[in-house]
LUMNUKOL-54238 format. One line per field, with one value per atom (N, C-alpha, C): residue in one letter; atom name; x, z negated, y. Coordinates in steps of 0.2 Angstrom, whole numbers. Layout:
REM residues N
zake: (a, ...) $
rofi: (CA, ...) $
east: (X, ...) $
up: (Z, ...) $
north: (Y, ...) $
END
This chain:
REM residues 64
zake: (x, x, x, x, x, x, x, x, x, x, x, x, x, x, x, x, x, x, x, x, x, x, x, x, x, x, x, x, x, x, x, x, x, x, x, x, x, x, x, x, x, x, x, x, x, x, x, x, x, x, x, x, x, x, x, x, x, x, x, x, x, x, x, x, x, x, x, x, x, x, x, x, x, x, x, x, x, x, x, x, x, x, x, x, x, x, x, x, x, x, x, x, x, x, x, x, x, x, x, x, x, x, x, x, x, x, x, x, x, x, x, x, x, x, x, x, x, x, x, x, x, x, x, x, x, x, x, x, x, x, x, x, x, x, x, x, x, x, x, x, x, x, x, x, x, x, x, x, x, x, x, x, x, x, x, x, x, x, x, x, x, x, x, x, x, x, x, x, x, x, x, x, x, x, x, x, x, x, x, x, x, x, x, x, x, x, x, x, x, x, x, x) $
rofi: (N, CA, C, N, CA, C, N, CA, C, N, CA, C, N, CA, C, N, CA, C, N, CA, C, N, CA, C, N, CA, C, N, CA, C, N, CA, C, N, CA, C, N, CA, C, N, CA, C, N, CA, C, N, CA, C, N, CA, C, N, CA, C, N, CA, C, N, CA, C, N, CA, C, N, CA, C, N, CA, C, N, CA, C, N, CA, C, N, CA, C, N, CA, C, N, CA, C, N, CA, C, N, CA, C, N, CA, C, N, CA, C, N, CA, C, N, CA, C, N, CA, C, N, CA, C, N, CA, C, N, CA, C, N, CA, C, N, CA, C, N, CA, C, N, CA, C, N, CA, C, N, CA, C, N, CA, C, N, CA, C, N, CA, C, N, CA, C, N, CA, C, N, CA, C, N, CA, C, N, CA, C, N, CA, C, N, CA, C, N, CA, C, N, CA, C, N, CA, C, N, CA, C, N, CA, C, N, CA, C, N, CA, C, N, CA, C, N, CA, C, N, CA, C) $
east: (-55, -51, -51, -57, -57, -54, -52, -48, -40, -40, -33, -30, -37, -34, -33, -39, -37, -31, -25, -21, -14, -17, -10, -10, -17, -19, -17, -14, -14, -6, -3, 4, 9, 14, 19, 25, 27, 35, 35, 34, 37, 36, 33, 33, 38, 42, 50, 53, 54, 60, 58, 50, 50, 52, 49, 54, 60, 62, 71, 75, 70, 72, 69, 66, 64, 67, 71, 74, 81, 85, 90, 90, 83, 83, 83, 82, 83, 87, 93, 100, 105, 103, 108, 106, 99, 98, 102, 102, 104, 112, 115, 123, 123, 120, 123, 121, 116, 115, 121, 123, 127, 135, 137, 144, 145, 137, 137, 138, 136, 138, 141, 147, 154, 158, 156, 162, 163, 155, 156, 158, 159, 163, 170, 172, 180, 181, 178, 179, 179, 176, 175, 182, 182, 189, 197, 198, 203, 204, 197, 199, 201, 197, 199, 205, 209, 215, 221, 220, 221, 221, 216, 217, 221, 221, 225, 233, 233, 240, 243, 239, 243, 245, 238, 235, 242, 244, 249, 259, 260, 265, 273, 271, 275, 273, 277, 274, 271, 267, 262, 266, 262, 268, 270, 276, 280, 283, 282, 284, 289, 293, 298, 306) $
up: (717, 716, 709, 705, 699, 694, 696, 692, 694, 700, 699, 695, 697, 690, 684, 681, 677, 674, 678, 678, 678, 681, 681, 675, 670, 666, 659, 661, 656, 655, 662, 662, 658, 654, 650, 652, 658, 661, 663, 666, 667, 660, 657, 652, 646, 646, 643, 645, 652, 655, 654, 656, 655, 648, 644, 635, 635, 637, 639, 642, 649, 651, 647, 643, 639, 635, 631, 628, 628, 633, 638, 638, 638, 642, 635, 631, 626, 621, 622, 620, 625, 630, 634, 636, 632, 631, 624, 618, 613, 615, 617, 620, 624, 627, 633, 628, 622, 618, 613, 609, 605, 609, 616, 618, 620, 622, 624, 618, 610, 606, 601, 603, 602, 605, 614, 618, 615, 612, 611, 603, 596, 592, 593, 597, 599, 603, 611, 612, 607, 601, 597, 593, 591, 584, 590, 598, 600, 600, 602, 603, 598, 592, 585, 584, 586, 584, 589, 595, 599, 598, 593, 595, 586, 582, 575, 579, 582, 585, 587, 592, 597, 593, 590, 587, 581, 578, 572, 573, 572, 576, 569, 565, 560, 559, 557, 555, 547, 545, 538, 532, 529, 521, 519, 518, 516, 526, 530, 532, 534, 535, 537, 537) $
north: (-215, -209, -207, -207, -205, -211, -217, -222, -220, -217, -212, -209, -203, -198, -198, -204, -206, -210, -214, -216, -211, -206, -199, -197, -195, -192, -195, -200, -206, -207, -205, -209, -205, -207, -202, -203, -207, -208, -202, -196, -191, -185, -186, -181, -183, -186, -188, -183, -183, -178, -172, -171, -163, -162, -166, -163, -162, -167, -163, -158, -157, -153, -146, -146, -140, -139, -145, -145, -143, -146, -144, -134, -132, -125, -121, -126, -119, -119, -125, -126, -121, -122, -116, -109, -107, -99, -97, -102, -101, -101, -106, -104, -100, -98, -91, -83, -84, -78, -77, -85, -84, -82, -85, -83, -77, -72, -65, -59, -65, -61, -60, -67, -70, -63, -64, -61, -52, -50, -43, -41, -44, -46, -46, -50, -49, -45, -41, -38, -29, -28, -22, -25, -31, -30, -30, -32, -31, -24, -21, -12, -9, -12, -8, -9, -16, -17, -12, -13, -9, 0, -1, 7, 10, 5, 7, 6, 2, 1, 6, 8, 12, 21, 21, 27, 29, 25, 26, 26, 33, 32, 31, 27, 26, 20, 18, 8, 9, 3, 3, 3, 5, 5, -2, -6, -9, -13, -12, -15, -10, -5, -2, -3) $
END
Protein backbone atom coordinates (compact mmCIF):
# COMPACT_ATOMS: atom_id res chain seq x y z
CA UNK A 1 0.00 0.00 0.00
CA UNK A 2 2.57 2.56 0.82
CA UNK A 3 4.72 1.43 -2.56
CA UNK A 4 1.40 2.78 -3.91
CA UNK A 5 1.33 5.95 -2.71
CA UNK A 6 4.48 6.35 -3.35
CA UNK A 7 4.05 5.70 -7.11
CA UNK A 8 0.93 8.35 -7.20
CA UNK A 9 3.11 10.79 -5.55
CA UNK A 10 5.67 10.39 -7.93
CA UNK A 11 3.70 10.06 -11.27
CA UNK A 12 3.57 13.46 -13.52
CA UNK A 13 1.27 12.01 -16.54
CA UNK A 14 -1.71 13.84 -15.21
CA UNK A 15 -0.18 16.89 -13.99
CA UNK A 16 0.51 18.07 -17.85
CA UNK A 17 -3.23 18.33 -18.26
CA UNK A 18 -3.90 20.02 -15.16
CA UNK A 19 -1.26 22.84 -16.38
CA UNK A 20 -3.30 23.24 -19.31
CA UNK A 21 -6.24 23.12 -18.07
CA UNK A 22 -5.13 26.07 -15.92
CA UNK A 23 -3.88 27.44 -18.48
CA UNK A 24 -6.76 27.18 -20.92
CA UNK A 25 -8.76 28.81 -17.85
CA UNK A 26 -7.03 31.85 -17.69
CA UNK A 27 -6.74 32.40 -21.43
CA UNK A 28 -10.64 32.45 -21.53
CA UNK A 29 -11.10 34.79 -18.32
CA UNK A 30 -8.76 37.05 -20.02
CA UNK A 31 -10.93 36.77 -23.39
CA UNK A 32 -14.30 37.04 -21.80
CA UNK A 33 -12.86 40.29 -19.63
CA UNK A 34 -11.23 41.77 -22.74
CA UNK A 35 -14.65 41.06 -25.16
CA UNK A 36 -16.86 42.60 -22.14
CA UNK A 37 -14.76 45.64 -22.43
CA UNK A 38 -14.55 45.73 -26.21
CA UNK A 39 -18.56 45.23 -26.34
CA UNK A 40 -18.82 48.28 -23.71
CA UNK A 41 -16.23 50.93 -25.75
CA UNK A 42 -18.31 50.35 -28.80
CA UNK A 43 -21.29 50.18 -27.27
CA UNK A 44 -20.60 54.16 -25.56
CA UNK A 45 -18.93 55.62 -29.03
CA UNK A 46 -22.35 54.02 -31.11
CA UNK A 47 -24.47 56.03 -28.60
CA UNK A 48 -22.24 59.01 -28.81
CA UNK A 49 -22.41 58.93 -32.38
CA UNK A 50 -25.95 58.35 -32.25
CA UNK A 51 -26.87 60.91 -30.20
CA UNK A 52 -24.47 63.92 -32.17
CA UNK A 53 -26.53 62.57 -35.14
CA UNK A 54 -29.83 62.74 -34.20
CA UNK A 55 -29.16 65.72 -31.65
CA UNK A 56 -28.06 68.33 -34.69
CA UNK A 57 -30.48 69.43 -36.77
CA UNK A 58 -28.42 71.26 -39.59
CA UNK A 59 -25.57 69.26 -41.09
CA UNK A 60 -21.60 70.16 -39.99
CA UNK A 61 -19.65 73.03 -41.29
CA UNK A 62 -18.49 72.28 -44.85
CA UNK A 63 -20.54 69.65 -45.64
CA UNK A 64 -23.73 71.58 -46.93
Amino acid sequence: MLQRIKELWTDEAGLTTVEYTLLLMLIVAACVTTWGQLGSAVDTQVSSVTDTMSGSSSPPAGCE
